[in-house]
C-alpha positions in Angstrom: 138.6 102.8 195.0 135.8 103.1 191.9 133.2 100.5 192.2 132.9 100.7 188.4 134.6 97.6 186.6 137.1 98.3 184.2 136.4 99.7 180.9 136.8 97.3 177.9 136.9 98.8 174.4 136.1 95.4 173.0 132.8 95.2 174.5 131.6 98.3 172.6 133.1 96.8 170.0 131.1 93.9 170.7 127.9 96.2 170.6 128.8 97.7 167.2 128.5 93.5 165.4 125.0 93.5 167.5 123.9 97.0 166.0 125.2 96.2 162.3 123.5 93.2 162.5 120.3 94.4 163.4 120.7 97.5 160.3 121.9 94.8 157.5 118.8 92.7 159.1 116.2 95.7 158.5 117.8 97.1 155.4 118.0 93.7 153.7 115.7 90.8 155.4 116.0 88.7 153.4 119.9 88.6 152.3 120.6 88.5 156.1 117.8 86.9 157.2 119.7 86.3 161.0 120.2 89.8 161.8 117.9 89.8 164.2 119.9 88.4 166.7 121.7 91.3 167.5 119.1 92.0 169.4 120.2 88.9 172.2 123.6 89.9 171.4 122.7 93.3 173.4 121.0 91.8 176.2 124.0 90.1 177.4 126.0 92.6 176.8 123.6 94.8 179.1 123.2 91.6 181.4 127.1 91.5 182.2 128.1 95.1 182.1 125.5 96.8 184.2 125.0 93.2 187.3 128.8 94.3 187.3 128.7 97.5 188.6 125.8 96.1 190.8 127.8 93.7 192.6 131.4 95.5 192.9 128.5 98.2 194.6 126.8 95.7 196.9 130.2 94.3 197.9 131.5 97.9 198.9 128.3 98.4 200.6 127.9 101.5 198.4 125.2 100.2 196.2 122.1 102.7 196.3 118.3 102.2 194.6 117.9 105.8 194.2 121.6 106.4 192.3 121.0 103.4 190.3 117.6 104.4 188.9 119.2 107.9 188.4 121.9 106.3 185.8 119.6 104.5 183.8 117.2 107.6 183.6 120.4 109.4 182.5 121.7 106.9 180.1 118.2 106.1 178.3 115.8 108.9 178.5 117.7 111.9 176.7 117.6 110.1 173.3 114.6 108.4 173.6 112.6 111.7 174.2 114.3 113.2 171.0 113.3 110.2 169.2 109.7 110.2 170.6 109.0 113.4 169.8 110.4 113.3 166.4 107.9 110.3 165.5 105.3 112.7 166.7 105.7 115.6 165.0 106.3 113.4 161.7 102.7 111.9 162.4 100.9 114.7 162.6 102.0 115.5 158.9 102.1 112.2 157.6 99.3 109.9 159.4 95.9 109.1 158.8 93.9 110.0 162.0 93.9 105.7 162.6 97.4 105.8 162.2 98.2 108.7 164.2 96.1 106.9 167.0 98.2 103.5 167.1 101.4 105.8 166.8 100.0 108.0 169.7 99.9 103.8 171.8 103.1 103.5 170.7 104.7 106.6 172.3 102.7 106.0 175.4 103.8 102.4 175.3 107.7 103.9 174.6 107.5 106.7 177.7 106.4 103.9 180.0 108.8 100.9 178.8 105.7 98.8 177.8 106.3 98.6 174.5 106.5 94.4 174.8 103.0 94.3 176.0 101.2 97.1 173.7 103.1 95.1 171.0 102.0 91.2 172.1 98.5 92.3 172.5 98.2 93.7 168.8 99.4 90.6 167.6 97.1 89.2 165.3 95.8 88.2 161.7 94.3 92.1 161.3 97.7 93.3 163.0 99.4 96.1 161.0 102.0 95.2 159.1 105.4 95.5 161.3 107.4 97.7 159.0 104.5 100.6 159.3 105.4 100.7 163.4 108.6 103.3 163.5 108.6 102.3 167.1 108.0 98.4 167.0 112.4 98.2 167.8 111.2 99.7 171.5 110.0 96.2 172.7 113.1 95.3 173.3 114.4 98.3 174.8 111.3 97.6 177.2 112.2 94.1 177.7 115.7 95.7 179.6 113.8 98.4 181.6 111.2 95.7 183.4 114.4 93.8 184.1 116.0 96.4 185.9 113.0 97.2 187.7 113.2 94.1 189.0 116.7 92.9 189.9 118.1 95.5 191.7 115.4 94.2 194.4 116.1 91.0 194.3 120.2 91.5 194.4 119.4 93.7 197.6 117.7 90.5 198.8 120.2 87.7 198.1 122.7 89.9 199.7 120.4 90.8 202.9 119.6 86.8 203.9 123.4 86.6 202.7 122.0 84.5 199.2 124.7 83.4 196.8 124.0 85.8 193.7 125.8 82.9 191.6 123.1 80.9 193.1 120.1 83.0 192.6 121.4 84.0 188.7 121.4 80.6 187.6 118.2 79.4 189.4 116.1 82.5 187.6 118.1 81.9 184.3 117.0 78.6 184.4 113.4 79.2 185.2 113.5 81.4 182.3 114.9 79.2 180.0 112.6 77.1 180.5 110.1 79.4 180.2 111.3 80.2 177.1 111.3 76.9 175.3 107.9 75.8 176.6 106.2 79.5 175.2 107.9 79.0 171.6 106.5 75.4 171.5 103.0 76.7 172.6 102.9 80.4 171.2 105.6 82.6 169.6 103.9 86.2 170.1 104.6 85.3 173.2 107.5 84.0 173.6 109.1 86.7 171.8 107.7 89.7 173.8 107.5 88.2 177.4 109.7 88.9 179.6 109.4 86.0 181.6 110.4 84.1 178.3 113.3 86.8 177.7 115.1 87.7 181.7 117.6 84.3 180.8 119.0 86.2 177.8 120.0 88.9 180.4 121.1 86.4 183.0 123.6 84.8 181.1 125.4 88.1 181.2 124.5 88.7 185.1 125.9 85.3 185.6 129.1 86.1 183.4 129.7 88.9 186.4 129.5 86.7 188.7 132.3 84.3 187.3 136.1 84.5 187.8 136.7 85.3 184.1 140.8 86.1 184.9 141.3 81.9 185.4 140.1 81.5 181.7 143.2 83.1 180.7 144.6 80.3 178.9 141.5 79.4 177.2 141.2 83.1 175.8 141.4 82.7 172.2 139.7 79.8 171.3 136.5 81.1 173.6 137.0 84.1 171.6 137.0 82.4 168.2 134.7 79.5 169.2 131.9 82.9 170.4 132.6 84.8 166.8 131.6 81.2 165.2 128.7 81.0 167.5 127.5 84.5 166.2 128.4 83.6 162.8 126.2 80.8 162.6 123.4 83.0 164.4 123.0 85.1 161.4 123.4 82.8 158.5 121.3 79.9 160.2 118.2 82.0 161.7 115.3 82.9 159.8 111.6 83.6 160.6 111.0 79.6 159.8 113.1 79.0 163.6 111.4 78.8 166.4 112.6 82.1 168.3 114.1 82.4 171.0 114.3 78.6 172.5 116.7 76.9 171.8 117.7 79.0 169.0 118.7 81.8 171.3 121.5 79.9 172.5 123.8 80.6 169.5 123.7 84.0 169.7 123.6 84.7 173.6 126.4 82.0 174.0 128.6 83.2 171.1 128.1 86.5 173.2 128.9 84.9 176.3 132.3 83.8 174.9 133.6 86.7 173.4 133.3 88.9 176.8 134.6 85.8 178.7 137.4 85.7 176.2 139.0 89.0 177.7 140.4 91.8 176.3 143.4 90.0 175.6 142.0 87.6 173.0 142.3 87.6 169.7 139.1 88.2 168.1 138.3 91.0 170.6 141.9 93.0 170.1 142.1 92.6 166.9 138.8 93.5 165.5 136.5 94.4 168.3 138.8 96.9 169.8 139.6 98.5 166.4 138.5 101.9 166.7 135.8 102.0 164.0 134.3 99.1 165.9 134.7 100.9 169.2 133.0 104.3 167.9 130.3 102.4 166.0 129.7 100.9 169.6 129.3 104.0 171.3 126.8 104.9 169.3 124.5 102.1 168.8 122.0 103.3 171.4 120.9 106.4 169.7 121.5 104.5 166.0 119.2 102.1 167.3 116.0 104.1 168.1 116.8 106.3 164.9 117.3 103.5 162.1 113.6 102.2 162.8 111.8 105.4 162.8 113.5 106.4 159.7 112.9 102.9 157.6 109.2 102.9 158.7 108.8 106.5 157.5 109.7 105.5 154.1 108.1 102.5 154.0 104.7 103.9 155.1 104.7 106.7 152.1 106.3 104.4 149.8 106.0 101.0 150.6 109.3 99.6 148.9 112.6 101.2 149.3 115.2 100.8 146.5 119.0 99.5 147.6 120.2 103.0 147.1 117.2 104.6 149.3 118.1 102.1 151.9 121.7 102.8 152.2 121.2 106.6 152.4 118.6 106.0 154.9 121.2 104.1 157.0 123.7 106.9 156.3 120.8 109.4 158.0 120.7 106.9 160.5 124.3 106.9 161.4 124.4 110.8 160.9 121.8 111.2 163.5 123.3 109.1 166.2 126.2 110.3 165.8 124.6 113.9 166.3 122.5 112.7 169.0 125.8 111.3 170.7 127.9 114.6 170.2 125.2 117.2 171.0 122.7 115.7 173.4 124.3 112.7 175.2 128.0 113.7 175.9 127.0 117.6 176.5 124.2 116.8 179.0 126.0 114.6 181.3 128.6 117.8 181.6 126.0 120.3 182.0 123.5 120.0 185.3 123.9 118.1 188.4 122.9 114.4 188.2 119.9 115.6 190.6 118.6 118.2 187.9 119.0 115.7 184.8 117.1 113.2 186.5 114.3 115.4 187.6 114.3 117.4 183.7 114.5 114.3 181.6 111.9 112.5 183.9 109.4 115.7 183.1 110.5 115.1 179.6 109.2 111.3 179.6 105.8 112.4 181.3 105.6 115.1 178.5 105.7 112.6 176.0 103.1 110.1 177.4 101.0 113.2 178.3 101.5 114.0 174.2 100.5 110.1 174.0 97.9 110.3 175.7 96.0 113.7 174.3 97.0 112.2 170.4 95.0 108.9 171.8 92.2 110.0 173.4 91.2 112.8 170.1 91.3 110.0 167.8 94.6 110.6 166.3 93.7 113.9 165.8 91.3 113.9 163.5 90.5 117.7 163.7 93.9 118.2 161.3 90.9 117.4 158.4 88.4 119.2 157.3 84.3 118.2 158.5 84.0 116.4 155.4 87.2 114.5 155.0 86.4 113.9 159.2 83.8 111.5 158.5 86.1 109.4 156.1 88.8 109.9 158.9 87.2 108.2 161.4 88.6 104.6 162.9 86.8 101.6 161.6 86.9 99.0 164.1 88.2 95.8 163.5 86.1 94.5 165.8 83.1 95.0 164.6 83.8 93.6 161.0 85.2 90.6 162.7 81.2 90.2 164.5 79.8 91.1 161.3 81.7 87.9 159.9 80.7 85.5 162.4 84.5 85.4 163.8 84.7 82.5 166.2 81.4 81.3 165.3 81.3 80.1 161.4 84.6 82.1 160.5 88.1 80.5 161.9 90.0 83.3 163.3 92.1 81.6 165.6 92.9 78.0 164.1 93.9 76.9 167.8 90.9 77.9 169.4 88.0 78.4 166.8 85.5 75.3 166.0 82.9 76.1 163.2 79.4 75.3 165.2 76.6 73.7 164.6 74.7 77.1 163.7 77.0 77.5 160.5 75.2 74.7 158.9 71.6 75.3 158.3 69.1 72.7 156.8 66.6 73.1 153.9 66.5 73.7 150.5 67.5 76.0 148.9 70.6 76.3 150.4 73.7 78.3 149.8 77.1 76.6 151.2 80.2 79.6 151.5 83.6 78.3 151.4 87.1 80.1 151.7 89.1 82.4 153.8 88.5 85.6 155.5 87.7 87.3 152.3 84.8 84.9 151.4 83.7 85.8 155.2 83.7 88.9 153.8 80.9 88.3 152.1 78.5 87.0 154.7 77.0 90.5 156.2 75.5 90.6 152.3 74.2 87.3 152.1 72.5 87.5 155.4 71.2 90.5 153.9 70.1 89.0 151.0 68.7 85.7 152.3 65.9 87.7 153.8 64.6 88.2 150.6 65.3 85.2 148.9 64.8 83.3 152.0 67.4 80.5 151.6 69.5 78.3 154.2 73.1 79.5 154.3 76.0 77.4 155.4 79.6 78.9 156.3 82.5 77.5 156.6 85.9 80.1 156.4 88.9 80.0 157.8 91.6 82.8 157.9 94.2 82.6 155.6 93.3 79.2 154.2 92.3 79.3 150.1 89.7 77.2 149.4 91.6 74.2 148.1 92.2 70.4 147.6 95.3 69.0 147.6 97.7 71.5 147.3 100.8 69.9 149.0 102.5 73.5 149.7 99.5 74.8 152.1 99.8 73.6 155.9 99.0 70.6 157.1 96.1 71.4 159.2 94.3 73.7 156.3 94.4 70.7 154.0 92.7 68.7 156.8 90.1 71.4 157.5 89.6 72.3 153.3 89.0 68.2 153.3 86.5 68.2 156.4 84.7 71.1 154.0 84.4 69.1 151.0 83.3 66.4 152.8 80.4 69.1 154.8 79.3 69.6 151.6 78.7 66.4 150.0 76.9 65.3 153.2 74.4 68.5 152.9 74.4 68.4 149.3 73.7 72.2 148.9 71.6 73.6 146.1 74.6 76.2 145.8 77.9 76.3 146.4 80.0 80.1 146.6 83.7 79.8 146.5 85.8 82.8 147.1 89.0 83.6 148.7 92.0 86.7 148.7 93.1 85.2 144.8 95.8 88.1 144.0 96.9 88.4 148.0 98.5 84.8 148.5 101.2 85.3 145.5 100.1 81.7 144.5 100.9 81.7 140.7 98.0 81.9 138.5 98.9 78.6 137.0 99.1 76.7 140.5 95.2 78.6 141.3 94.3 77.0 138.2 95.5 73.7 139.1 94.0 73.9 142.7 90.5 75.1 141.7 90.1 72.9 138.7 90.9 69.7 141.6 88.4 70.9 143.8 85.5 71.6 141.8 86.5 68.1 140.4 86.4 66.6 144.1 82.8 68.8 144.6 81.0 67.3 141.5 82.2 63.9 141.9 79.2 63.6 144.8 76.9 66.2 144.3 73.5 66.4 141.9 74.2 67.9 138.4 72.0 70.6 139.0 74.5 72.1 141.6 75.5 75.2 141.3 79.1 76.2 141.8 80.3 79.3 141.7 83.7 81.1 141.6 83.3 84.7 143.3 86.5 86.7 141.6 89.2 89.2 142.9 87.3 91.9 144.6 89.2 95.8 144.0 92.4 95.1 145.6 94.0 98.8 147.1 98.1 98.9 147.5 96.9 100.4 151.4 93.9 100.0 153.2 91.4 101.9 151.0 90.8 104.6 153.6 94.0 106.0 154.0 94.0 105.8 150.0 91.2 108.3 150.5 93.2 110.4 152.8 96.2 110.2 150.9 94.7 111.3 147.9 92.8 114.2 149.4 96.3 115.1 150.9 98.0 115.6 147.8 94.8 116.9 146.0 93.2 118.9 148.4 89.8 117.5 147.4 87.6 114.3 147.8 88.4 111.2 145.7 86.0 110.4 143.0 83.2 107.9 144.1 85.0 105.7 141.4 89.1 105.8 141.4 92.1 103.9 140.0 94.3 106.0 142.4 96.5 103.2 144.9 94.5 100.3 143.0 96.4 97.2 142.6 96.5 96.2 139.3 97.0 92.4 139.4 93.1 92.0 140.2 92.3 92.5 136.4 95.0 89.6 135.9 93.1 87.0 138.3 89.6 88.6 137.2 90.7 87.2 134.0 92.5 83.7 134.9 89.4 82.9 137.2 87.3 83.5 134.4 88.7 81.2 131.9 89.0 78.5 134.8 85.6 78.8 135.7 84.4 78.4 131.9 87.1 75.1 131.4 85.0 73.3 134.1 81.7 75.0 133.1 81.0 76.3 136.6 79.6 79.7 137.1 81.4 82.6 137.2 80.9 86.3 139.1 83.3 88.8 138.2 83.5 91.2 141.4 84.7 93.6 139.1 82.1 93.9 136.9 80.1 94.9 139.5 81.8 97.2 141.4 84.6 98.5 138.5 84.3 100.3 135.3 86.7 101.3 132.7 89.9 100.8 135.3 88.4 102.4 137.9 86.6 100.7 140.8 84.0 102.0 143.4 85.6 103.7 146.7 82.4 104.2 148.7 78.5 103.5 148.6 77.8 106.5 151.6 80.0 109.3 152.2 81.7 108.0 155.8 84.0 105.9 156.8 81.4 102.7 157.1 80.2 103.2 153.7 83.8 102.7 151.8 83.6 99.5 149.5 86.6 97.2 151.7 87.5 98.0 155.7 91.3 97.7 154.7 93.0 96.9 151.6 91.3 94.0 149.7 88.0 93.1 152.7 85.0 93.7 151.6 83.2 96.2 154.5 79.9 94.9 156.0 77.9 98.2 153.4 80.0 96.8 150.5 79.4 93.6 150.9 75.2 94.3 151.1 75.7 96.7 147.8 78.1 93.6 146.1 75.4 90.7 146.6 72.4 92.8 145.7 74.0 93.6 142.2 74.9 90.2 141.8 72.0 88.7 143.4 70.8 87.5 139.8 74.1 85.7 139.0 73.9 83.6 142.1 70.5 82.7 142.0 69.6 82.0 138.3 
């Protein structure tokens, strides 16, 4: 007698709505905003299949550690090394040496199914962007793995000291659950990538196992219909404004539930999921989910927006590919060598790719593809460093749930210099500290990422309103001599007549306090890149084979002259004083890259951040505009 349950086509079937969803979802965000959920849609899926063959092993007594851990090397590793690999060898012909680096954490992360972690811990407000990470879908593919690490073990338990495993899925479900709700009230990142946060998602499928499904016979169709409407209403209702997973996880793991409660039998999963097309879509959706990723993030990171028809052929590449993947690699393998010998070469083949990791990591992205000169452009600039340079924690909020501005950010005397807006304004600090050595001057800061400096605009969170009015009311109490106000103008998409609006209310609310002989000033768009200005540089020498010009219009975004303009005329309406960022450091269209040839001395640190050299270089030139 097989210990394996019995097949059911509709269950594949099932996969192929959770792998659709999750394409549509990365092809099109924001016409199917929900997609996402596919994602729990799979882990119950995985949950109920694979705790089935578990348990119709433990109760034949045939259940075995060693054969169990030799399926799932089987099943995931053959296409994930293909996968793996192909991101590698794409990187070393497409990737900055920086990029190439985080790529190289990201394969080591992959091989070692700790892509959740690498993933939570890079969360941040300097993170990169999530569509330039072709493996960022791994986290959940990770998330599966540390589960079945772990509850094969504790099966073997409950059925050692003779446990009910009905008893002991619902008690770790729960305890998850909870988990779950209580992390995406306190901190999304991480309840989105824990595991501990994640395990019930899985559970509801091991508990599903565990349940006589045959007595809900008569209930078959209307579970089956009442789960599609469950996963219906997952991807129309959720959006990246839910708080995810929590509660919100319930639609789409329950509609999931349902459905493979249902049976076979039932109508939704005869006539539709067991369709054929459905069926092979489903058998698929393994490989089709580590290729569409890659593939989407490739494009995106040379081109940065895809047209409808690019991203339709990508997902027919995508589909190609798995399918190939399927045919040639998958099915073939588990024909050709013993189970022993498949385990032992595709194991070698997963060390070989965090070996590959791990030599791409440790040579800095290899940064010896460039030549010496290029090499000292090439190198990482740390993130870090800038964010000491700004006074991060200190005078600059970073982390609006932990950071207080001290006491230190406010200095006394006159004459004094007061520095509000966001991180880009921080940007500016490592120049005035420069610069008040010379003119020796007291220098207030007060910035806060990602929060404009701005009075009552209604459409700006809660919180920054509060802290903006806690600024403006810092200021009137040290009435400084001069006041600097700068922020990310052409990054926030605010339109320019609604930055009109909310600079002409706040210089209104400064004045109404303050001495007439107050200086305000409005610090303009600095050069704005379309990519962090380095790998502009690298880019360019890449499809130039020489250095860019010390001044370039190459990958500059040209909406800065736009705001440079509107700020300017703002300014002048309520005759406060005005420093054009591009006067300084553009000319004739083209604006300066670098003040030193190396990486430290390009003009920003990314795309639109001053760097700690070009922020010294900007305040010196307009050292006579601020202090007149």
């Amino acid at each position: 007698m097989s210990s394996r349950p019995n097949y059911r086509a509709d269950v594949d079937g099932l996969r192929a709505v959770a792998i659709v969803a999750v394409l549509i979802y990365h092809a099109f965000p924001s016409s199917f905003q929900g997609g996402f959920a596919g994602v729990d849609v799979f882990f119950v899926i995985s949950g109920f299949l694979i705790t089935s063959i578990i348990k119709s092993e433990l109760d034949e007594n045939k259940f075995s550690l060693a054969s169990f851990y030799s399926r799932r090397v089987r099943r995931i590793f053959p296409s994930l090394i293909i996968v793996l690999s192909t991101c590698a060898i794409w990187g070393w012909f497409f990737l900055i040496p920086s990029e190439y680096e985080n790529l190289a954490e990201h394969i080591k992360s992959g091989a070692t199914f700790i892509s959740n972690f690498t993933l939570w811990n890079e969360a941040g407000y300097f993170d990169k962007l999530a569509e330039t990470k072709p493996l960022l879908h791994l986290w959940s593919l990770a998330i599966e793995e540390q589960f079945y690490i772990l509850w094969p073990l504790l099966l073997i338990l409950c059925t050692r000291f003779k446990i009910s495993l009905r008893s002991i899925t619902g008690a770790v479900l729960l305890l998850s659950f909870i988990t779950s709700v209580y992390l995406t009230n306190q901190n999304l990142t991480a309840a989105f990538y824990s595991p501990a946060s994640r395990f019930w998602e899985i559970l509801i499928g091991a508990m599903l196992s565990t349940m006589p499904l045959e007595r809900l016979k008569k209930f078959a169709n209307p579970l089956s219909i009442l789960g599609a409407l469950f996963l219906v209403l997952s991807f129309v209702l959720l959006d990246d404004k839910r708080s995810f997973p929590g509660f919100w996880a319930l639609l789409p793991t329950l509609g999931t539930a349902f459905i493979i409660a249902a049976g076979s039998s039932a109508v939704i999963n005869k006539k539709i999921l067991s369709h054929p097309l459905a069926v092979g879509i489903g058998l698929i959706s393994y490989p089709l989910y580590l290729w569409h990723w890659p593939l989407f993030s490739f494009q995106i990171i040379s081109k940065h927006s895809l047209s409808v028809t690019e991203k339709l052929v990508t997902l027919g590449v995508a589909v190609g590919l798995a399918y190939v993947t399927y045919v040639l690699v998958e099915k073939p393998l588990s024909k050709i060598f013993s189970a022993r010998l498949k385990v032992a070469l595709y194991s070698a083949g997963m060390v070989t790719m965090l070996g590959l990791g791990m030599f791409i990591y440790e040579n800095d992205g290899l940064i010896s593809r460039f030549p010496k000169d290029i090499q000292e452009f090439a190198k990482p600039i740390p993130v870090e460093k800038w964010l000491t340079d700004v006074r991060s924690g200190v005078c600059h909020i970073q982390d609006p749930e932990k950071d207080k501005l001290s006491d230190i950010c406010f200095e006394k005397g006159h004459p004094s210099v007061f520095l509000w807006g966001d991180s880009h304004a921080a940007a500016l600090v490592p120049g005035l500290l420069e610069l008040q050595k010379e003119k020796k001057f007291s220098f207030s800061q007060a910035t806060h990422v990602g929060n404009p400096p701005f009075i009552g605009n209604d459409h700006w969170p809660l919180h920054y309103q509060q802290h903006n009015e806690k600024i403006i009311k810092e200021i009137k109490l040290g009435k400084p001599d001069i006041v600097l106000i700068h922020a990310a103008w052409v990054q926030y998409k605010i339109p320019t007549e609604s930055i009109t609006s909310a600079i002409s209310k706040t210089i209104h609310e400064i004045k109404r306090t303050l001495p007439e002989k107050t200086r305000i000033v409005i610090i303009g768009p600095v050069p704005a890149w379309n990519e962090s200005l380095q790998k502009n540089l690298l880019k360019y020498y890449l499809g130039r084979n020489k250095l860019i010009p010390p001044y370039s219009s190459f990958g500059l975004n040209s909406e800065i002259w736009i705001f440079d303009s509107v700020l300017r005329t703002v300014s002048s309406t309520n005759e406060v004083n005005y420093v054009s960022v591009l006067d300084n450091l553009c000319k004739s269209g083209e604006c300066l890259t670098r003040v030193e040839n190396s990486s430290k001395g390009l003009t920003t640190f990314d795309d639109a951040h001053l760097s700690p050299r070009g922020a010294i270089y900007f305040t010196r030139l307009s050292a006579k505009y601020l202090f007149l």
